[in-house]
mmCIF file of the N, C-alpha and C atoms, coordinates in Angstrom:
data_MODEL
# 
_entry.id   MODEL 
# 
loop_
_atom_site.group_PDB 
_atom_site.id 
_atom_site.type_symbol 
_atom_site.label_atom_id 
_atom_site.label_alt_id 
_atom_site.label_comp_id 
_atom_site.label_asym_id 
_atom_site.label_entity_id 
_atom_site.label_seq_id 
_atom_site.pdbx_PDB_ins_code 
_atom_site.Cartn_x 
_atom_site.Cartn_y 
_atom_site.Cartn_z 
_atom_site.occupancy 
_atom_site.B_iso_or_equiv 
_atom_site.pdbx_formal_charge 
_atom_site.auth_seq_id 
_atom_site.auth_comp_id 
_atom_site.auth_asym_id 
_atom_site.auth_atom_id 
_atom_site.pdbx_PDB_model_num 
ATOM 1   N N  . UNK A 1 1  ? 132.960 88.454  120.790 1.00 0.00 ? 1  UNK A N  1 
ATOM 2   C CA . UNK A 1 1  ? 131.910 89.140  120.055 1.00 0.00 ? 1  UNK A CA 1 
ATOM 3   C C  . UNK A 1 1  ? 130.664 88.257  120.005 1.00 0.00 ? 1  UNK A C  1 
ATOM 4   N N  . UNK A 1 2  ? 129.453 88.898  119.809 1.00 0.00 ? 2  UNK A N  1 
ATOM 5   C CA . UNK A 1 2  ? 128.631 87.826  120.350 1.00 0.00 ? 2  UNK A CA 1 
ATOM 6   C C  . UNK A 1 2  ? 127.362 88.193  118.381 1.00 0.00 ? 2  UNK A C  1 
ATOM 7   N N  . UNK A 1 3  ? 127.192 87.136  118.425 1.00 0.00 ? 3  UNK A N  1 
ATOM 8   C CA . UNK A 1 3  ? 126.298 87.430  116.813 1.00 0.00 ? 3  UNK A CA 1 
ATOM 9   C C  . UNK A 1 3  ? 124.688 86.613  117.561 1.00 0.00 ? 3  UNK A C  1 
ATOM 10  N N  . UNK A 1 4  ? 123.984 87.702  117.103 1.00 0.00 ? 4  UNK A N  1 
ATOM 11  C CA . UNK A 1 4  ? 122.445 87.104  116.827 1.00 0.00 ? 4  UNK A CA 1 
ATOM 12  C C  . UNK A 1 4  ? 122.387 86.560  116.162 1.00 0.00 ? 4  UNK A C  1 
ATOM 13  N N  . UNK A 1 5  ? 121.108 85.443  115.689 1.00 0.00 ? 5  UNK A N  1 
ATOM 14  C CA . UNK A 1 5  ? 120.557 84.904  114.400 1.00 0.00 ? 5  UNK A CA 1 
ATOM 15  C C  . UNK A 1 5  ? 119.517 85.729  113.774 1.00 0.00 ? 5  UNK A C  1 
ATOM 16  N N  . UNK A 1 6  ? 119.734 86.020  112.684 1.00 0.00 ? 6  UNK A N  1 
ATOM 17  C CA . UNK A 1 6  ? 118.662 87.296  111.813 1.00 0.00 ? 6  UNK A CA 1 
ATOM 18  C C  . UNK A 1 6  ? 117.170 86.773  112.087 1.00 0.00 ? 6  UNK A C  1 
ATOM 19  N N  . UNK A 1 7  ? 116.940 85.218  111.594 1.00 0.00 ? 7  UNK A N  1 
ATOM 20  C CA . UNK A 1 7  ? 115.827 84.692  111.198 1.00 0.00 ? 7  UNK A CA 1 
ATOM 21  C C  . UNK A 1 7  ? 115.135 84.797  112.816 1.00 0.00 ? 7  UNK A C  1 
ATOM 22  N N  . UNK A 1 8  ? 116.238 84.707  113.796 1.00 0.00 ? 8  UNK A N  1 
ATOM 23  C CA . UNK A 1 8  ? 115.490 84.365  115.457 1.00 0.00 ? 8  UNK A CA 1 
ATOM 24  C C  . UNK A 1 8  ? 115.247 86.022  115.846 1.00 0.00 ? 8  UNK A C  1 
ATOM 25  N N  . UNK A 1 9  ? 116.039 86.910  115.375 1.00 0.00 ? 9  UNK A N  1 
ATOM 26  C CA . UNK A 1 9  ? 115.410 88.152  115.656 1.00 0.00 ? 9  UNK A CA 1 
ATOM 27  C C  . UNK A 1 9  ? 114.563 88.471  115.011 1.00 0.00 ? 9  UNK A C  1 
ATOM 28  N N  . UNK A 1 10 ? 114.304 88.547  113.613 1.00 0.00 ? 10 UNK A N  1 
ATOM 29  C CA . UNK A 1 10 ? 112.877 88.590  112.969 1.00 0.00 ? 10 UNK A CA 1 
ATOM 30  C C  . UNK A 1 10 ? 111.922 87.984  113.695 1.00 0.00 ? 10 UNK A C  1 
ATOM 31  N N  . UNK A 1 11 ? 111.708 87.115  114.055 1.00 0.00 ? 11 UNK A N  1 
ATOM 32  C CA . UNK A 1 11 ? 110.532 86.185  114.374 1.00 0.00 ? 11 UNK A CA 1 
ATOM 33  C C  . UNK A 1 11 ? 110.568 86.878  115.337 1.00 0.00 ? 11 UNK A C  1 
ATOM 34  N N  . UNK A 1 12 ? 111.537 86.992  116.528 1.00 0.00 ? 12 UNK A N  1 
ATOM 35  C CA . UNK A 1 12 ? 111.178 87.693  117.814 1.00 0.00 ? 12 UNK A CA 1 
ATOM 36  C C  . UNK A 1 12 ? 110.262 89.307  117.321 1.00 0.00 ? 12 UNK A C  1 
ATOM 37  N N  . UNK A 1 13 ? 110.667 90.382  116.867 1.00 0.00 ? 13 UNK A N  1 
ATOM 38  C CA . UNK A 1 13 ? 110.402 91.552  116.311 1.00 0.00 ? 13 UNK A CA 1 
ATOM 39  C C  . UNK A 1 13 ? 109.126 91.113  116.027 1.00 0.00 ? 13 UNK A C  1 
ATOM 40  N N  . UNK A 1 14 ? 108.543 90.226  115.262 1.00 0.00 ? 14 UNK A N  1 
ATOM 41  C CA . UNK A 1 14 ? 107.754 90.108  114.480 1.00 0.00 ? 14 UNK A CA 1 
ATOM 42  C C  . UNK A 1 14 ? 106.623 89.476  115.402 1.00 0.00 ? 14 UNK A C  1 
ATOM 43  N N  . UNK A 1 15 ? 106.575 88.389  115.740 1.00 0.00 ? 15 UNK A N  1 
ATOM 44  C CA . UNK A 1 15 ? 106.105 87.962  116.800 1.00 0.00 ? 15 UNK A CA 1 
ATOM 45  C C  . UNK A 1 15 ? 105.736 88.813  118.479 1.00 0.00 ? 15 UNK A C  1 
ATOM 46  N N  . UNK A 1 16 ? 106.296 89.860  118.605 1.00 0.00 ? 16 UNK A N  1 
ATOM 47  C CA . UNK A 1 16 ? 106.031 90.924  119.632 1.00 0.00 ? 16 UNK A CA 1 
ATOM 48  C C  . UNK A 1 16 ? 104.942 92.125  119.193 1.00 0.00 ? 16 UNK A C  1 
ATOM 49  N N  . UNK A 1 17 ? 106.041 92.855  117.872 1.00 0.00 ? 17 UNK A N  1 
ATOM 50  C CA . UNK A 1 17 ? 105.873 94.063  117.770 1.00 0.00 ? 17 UNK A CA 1 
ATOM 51  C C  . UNK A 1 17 ? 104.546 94.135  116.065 1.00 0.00 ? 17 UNK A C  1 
ATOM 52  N N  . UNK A 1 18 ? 104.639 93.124  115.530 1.00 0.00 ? 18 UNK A N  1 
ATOM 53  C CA . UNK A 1 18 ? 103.972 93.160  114.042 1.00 0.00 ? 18 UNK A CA 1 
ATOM 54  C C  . UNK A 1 18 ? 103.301 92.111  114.666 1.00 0.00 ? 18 UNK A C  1 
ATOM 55  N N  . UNK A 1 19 ? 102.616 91.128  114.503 1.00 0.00 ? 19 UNK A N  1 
ATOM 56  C CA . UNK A 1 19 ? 101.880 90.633  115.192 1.00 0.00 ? 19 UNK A CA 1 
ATOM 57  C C  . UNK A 1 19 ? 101.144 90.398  116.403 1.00 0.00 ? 19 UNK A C  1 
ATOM 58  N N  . UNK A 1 20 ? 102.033 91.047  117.168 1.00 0.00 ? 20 UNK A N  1 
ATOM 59  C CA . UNK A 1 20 ? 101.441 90.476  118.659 1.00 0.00 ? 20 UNK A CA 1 
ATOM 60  C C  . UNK A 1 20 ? 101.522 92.372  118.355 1.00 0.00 ? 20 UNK A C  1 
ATOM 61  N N  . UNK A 1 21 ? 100.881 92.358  120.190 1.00 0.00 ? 21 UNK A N  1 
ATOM 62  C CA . UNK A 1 21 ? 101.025 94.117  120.957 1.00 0.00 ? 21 UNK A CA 1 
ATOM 63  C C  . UNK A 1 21 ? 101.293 93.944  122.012 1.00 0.00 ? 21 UNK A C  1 
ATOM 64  N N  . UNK A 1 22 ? 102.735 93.692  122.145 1.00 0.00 ? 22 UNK A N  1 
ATOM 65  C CA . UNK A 1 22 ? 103.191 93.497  123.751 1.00 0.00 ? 22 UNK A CA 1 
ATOM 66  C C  . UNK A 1 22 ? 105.135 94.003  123.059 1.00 0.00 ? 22 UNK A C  1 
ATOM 67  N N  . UNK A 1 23 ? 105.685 94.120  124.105 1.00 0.00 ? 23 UNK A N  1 
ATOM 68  C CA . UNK A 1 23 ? 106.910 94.323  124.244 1.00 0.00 ? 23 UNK A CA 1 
ATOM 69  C C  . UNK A 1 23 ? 107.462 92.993  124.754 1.00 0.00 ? 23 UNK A C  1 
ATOM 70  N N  . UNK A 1 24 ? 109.100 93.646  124.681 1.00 0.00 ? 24 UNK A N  1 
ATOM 71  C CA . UNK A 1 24 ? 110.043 92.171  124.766 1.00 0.00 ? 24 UNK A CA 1 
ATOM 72  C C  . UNK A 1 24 ? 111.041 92.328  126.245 1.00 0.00 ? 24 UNK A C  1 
ATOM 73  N N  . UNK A 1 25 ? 110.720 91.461  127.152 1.00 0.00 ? 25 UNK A N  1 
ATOM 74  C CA . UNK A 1 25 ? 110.792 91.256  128.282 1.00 0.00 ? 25 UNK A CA 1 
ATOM 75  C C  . UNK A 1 25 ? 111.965 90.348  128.398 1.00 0.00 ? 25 UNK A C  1 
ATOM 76  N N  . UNK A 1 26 ? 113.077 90.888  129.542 1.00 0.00 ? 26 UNK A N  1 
ATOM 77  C CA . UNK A 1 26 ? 113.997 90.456  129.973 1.00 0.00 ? 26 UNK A CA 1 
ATOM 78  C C  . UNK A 1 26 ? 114.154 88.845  129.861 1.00 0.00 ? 26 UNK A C  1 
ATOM 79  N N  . UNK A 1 27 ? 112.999 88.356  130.559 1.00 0.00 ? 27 UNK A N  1 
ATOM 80  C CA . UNK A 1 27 ? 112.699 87.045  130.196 1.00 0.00 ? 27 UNK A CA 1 
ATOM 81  C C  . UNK A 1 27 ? 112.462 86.408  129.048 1.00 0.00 ? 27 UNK A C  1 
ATOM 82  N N  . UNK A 1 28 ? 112.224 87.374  127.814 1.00 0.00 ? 28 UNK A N  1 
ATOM 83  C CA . UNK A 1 28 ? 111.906 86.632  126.329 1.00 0.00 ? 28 UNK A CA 1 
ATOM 84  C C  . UNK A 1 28 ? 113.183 86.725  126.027 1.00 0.00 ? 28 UNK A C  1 
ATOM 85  N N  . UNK A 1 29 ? 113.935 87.093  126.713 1.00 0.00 ? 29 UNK A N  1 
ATOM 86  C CA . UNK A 1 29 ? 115.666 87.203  126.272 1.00 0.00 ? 29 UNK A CA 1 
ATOM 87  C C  . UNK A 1 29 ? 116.477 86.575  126.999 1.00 0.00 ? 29 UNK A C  1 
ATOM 88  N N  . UNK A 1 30 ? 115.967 85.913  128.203 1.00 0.00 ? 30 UNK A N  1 
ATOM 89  C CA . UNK A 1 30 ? 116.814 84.938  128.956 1.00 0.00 ? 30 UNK A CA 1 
ATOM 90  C C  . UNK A 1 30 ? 116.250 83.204  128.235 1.00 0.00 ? 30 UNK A C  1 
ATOM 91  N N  . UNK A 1 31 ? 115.131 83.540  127.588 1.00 0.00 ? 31 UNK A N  1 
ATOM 92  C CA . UNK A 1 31 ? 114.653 81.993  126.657 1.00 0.00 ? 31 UNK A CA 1 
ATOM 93  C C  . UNK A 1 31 ? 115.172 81.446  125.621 1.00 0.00 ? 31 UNK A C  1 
ATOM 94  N N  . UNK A 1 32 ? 116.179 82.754  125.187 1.00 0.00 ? 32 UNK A N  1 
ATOM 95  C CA . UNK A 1 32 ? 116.879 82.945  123.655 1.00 0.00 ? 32 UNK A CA 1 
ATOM 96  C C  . UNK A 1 32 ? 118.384 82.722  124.167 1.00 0.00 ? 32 UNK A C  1 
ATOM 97  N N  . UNK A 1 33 ? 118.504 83.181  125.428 1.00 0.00 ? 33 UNK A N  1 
ATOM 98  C CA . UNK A 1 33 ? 120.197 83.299  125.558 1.00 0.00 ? 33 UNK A CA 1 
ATOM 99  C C  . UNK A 1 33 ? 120.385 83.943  125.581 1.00 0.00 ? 33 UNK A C  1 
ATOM 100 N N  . UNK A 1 34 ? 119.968 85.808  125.405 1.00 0.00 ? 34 UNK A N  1 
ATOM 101 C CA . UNK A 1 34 ? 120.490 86.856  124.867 1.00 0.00 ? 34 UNK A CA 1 
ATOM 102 C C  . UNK A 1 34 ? 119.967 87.573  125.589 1.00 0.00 ? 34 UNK A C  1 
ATOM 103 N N  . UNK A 1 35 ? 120.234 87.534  127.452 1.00 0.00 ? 35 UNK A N  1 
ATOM 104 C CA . UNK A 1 35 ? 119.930 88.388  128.091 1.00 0.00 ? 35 UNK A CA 1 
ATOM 105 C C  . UNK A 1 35 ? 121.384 88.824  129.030 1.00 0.00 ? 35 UNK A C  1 
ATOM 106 N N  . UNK A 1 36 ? 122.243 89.223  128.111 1.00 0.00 ? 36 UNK A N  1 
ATOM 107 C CA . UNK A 1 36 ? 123.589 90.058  128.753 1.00 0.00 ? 36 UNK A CA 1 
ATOM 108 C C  . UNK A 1 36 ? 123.838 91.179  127.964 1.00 0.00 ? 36 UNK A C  1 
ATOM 109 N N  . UNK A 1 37 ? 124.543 91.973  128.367 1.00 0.00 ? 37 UNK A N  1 
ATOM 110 C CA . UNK A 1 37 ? 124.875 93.327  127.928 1.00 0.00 ? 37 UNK A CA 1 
ATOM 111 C C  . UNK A 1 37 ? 125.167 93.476  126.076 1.00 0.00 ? 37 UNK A C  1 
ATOM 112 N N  . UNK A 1 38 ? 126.033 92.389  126.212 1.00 0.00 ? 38 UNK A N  1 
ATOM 113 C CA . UNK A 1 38 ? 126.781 92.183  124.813 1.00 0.00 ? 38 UNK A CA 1 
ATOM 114 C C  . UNK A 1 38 ? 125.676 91.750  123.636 1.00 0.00 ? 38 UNK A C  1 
ATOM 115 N N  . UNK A 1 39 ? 124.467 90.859  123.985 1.00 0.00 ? 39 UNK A N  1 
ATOM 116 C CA . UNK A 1 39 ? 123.859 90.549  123.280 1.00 0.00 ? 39 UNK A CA 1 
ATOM 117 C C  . UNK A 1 39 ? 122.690 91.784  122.764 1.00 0.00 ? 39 UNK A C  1 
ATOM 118 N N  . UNK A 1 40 ? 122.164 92.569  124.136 1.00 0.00 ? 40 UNK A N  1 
ATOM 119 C CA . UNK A 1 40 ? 121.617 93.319  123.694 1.00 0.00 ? 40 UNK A CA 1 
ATOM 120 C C  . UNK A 1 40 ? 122.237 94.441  122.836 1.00 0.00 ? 40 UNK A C  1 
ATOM 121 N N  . UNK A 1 41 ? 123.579 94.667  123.207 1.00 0.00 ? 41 UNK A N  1 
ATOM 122 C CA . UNK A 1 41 ? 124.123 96.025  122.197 1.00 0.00 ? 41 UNK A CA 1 
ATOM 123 C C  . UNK A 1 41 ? 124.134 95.026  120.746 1.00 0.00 ? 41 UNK A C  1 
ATOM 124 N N  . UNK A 1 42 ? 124.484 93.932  121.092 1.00 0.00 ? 42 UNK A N  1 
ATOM 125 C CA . UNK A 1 42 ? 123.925 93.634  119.558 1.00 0.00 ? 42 UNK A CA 1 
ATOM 126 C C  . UNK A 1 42 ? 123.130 93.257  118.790 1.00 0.00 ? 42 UNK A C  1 
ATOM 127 N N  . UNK A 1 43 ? 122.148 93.339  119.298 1.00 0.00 ? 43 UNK A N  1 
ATOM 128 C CA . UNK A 1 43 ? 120.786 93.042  119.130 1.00 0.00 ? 43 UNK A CA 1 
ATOM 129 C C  . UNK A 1 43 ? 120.097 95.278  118.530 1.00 0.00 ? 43 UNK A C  1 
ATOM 130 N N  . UNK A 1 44 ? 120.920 95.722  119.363 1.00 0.00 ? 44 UNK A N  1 
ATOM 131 C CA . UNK A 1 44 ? 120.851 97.064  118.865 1.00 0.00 ? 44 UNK A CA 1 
ATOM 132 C C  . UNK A 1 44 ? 121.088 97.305  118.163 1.00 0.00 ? 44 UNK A C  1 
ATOM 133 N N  . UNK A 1 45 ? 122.413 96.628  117.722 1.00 0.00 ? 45 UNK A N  1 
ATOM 134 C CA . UNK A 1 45 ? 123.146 97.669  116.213 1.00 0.00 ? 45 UNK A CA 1 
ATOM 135 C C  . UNK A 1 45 ? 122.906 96.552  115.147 1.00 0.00 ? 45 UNK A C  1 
ATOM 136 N N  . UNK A 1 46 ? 122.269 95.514  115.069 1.00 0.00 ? 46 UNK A N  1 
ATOM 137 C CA . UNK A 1 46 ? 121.085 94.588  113.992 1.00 0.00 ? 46 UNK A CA 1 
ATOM 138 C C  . UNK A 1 46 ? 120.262 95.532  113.766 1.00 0.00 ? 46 UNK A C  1 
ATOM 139 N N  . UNK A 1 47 ? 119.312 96.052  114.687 1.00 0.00 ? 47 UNK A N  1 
ATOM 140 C CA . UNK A 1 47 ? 118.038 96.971  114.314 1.00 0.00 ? 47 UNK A CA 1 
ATOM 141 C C  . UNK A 1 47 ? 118.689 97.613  113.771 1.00 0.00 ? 47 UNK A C  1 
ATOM 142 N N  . UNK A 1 48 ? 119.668 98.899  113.977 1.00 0.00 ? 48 UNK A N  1 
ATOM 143 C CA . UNK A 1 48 ? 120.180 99.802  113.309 1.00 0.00 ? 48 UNK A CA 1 
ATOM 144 C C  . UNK A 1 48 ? 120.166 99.962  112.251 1.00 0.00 ? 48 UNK A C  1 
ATOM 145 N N  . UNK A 1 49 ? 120.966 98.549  111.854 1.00 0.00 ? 49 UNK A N  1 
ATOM 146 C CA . UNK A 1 49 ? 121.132 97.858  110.562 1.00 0.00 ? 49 UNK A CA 1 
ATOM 147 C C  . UNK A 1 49 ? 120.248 97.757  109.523 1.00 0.00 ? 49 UNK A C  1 
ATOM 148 N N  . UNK A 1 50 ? 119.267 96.959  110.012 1.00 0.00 ? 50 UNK A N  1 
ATOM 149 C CA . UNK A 1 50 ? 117.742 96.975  109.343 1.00 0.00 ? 50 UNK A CA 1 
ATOM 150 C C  . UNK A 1 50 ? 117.091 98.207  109.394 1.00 0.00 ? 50 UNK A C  1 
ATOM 151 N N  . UNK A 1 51 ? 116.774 98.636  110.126 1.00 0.00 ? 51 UNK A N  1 
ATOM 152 C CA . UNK A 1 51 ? 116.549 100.538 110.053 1.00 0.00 ? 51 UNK A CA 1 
ATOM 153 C C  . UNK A 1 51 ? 117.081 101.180 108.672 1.00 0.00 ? 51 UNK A C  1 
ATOM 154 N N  . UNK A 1 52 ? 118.392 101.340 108.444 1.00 0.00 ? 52 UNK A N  1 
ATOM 155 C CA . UNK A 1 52 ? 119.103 101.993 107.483 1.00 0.00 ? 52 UNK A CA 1 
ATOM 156 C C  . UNK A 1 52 ? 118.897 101.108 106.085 1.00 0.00 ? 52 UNK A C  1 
ATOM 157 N N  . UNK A 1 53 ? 118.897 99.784  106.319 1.00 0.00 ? 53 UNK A N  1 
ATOM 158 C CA . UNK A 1 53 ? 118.022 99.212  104.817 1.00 0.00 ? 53 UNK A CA 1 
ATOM 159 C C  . UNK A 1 53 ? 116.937 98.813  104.604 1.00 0.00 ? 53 UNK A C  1 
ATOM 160 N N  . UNK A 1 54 ? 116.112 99.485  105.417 1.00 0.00 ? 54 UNK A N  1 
ATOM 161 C CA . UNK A 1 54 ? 114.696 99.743  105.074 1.00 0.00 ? 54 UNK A CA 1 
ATOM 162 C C  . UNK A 1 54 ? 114.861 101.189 104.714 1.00 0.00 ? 54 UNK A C  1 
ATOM 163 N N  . UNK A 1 55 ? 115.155 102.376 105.555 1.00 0.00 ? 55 UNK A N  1 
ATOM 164 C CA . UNK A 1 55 ? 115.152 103.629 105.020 1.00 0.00 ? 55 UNK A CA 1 
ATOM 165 C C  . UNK A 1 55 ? 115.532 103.529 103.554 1.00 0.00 ? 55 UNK A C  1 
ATOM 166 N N  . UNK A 1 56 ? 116.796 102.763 103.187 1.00 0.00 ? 56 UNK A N  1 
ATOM 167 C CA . UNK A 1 56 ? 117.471 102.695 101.652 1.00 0.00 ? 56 UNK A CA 1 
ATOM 168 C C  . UNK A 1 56 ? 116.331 102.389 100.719 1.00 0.00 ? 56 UNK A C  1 
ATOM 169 N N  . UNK A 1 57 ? 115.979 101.115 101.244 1.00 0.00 ? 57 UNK A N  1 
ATOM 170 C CA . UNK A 1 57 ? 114.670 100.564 100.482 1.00 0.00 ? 57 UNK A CA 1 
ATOM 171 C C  . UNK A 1 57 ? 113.305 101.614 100.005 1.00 0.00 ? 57 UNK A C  1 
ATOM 172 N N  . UNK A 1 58 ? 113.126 102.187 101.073 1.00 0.00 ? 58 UNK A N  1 
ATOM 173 C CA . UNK A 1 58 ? 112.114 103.336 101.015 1.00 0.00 ? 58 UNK A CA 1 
ATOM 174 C C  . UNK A 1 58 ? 112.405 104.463 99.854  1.00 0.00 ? 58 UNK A C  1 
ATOM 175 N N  . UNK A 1 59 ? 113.707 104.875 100.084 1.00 0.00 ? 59 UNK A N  1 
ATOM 176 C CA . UNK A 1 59 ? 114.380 106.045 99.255  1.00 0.00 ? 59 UNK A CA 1 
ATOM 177 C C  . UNK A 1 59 ? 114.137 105.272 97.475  1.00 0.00 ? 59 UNK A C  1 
ATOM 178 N N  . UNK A 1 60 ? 114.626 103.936 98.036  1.00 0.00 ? 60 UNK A N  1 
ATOM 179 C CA . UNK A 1 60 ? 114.286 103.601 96.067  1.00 0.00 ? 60 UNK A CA 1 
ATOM 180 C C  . UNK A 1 60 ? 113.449 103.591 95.691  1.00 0.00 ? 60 UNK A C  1 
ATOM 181 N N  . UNK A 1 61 ? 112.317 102.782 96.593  1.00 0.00 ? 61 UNK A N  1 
ATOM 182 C CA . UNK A 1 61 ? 110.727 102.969 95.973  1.00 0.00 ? 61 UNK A CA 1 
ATOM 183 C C  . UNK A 1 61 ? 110.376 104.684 95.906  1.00 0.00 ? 61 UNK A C  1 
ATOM 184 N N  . UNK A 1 62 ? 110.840 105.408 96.197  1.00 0.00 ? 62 UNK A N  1 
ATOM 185 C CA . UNK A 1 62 ? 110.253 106.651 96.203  1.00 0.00 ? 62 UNK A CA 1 
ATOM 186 C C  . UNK A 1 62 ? 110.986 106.966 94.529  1.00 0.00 ? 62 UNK A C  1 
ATOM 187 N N  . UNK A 1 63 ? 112.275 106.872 94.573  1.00 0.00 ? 63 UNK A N  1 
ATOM 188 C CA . UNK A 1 63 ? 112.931 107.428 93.290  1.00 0.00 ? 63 UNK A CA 1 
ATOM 189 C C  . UNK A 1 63 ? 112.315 106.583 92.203  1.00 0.00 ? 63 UNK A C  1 
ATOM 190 N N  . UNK A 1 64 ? 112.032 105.225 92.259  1.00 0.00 ? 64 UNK A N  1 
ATOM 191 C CA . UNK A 1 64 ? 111.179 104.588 90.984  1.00 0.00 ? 64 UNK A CA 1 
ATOM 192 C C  . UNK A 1 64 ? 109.914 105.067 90.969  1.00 0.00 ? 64 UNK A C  1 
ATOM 193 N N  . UNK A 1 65 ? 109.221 104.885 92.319  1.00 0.00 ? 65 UNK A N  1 
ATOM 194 C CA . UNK A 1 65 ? 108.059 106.068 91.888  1.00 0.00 ? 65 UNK A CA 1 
ATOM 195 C C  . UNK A 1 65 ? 107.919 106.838 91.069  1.00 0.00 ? 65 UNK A C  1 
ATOM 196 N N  . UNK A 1 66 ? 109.181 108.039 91.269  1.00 0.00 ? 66 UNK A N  1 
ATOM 197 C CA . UNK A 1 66 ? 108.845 109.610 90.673  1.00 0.00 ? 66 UNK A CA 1 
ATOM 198 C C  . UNK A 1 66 ? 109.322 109.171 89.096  1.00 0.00 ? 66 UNK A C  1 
ATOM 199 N N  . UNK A 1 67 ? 110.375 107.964 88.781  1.00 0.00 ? 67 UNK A N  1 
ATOM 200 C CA . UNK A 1 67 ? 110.360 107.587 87.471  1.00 0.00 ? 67 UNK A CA 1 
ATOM 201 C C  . UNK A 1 67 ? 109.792 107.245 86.975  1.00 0.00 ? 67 UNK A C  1 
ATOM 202 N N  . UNK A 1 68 ? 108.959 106.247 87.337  1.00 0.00 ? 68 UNK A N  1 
ATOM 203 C CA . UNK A 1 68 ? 107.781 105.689 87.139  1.00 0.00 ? 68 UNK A CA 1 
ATOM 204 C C  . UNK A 1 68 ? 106.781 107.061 86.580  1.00 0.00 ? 68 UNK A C  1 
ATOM 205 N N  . UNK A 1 69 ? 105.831 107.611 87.140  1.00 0.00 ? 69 UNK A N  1 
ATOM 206 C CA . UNK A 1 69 ? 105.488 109.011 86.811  1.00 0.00 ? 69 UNK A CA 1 
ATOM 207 C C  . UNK A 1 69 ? 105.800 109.629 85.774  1.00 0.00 ? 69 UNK A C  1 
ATOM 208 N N  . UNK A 1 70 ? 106.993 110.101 85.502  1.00 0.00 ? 70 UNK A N  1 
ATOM 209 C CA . UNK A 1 70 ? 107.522 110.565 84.615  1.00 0.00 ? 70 UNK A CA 1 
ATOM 210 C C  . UNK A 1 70 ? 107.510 109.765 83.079  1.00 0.00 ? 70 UNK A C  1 
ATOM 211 N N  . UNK A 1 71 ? 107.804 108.406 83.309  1.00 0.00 ? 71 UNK A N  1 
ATOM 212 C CA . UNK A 1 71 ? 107.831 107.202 82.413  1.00 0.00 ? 71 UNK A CA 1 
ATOM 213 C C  . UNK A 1 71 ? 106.725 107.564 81.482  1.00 0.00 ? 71 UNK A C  1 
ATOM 214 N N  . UNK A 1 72 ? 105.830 107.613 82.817  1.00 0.00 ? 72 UNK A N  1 
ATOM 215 C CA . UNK A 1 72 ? 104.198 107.702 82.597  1.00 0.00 ? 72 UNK A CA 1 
ATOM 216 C C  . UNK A 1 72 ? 103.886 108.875 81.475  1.00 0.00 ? 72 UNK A C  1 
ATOM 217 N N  . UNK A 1 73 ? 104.015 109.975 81.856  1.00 0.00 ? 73 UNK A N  1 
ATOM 218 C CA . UNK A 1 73 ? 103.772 111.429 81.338  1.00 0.00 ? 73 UNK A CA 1 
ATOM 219 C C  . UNK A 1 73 ? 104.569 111.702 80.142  1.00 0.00 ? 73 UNK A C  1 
ATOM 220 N N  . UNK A 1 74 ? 105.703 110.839 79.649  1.00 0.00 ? 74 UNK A N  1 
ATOM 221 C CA . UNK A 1 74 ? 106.232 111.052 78.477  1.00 0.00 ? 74 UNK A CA 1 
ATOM 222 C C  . UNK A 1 74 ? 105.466 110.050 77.367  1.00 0.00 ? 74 UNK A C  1 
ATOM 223 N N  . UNK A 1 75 ? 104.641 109.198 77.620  1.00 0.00 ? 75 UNK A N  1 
ATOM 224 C CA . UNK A 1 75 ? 104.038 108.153 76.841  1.00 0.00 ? 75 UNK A CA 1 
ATOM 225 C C  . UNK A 1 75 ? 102.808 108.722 76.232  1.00 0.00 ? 75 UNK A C  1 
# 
């Protein structure tokens, strides 16, 4: 089984796609080590990962929002 490092995929993500405007090239993944099959499927299901707890994250700020609001309007 093959594990990424969170902090080295952030920086990569971050460093490409939030800072920079370029994409991530076979070669920015043979510099890391993580240019075989196994690394990229797991390098996939990390994003996934982060995907679904950011969506989570999103869903709460929305529900404290609308409490928030409400908080508001009963005061």
């Amino acid at each position: 089984m093959v594990t990424i490092d969170a902090s080295s995929l952030d920086d990569m993500a971050y460093n490409f796609h939030y800072h920079g405007d370029s994409t991530i090239g076979l070669e920015d993944l043979e510099k890391r080590g993580w240019a075989t099959k196994e690394h990229i499927f797991a390098i996939m299901q990390q994003v996934g990962n982060y995907i679904a707890m950011w969506e989570d994250t999103l869903e709460d700020m929305e529900n404290l929002r609308i409490q928030l609001k409400e908080k508001e309007m009963r005061e």
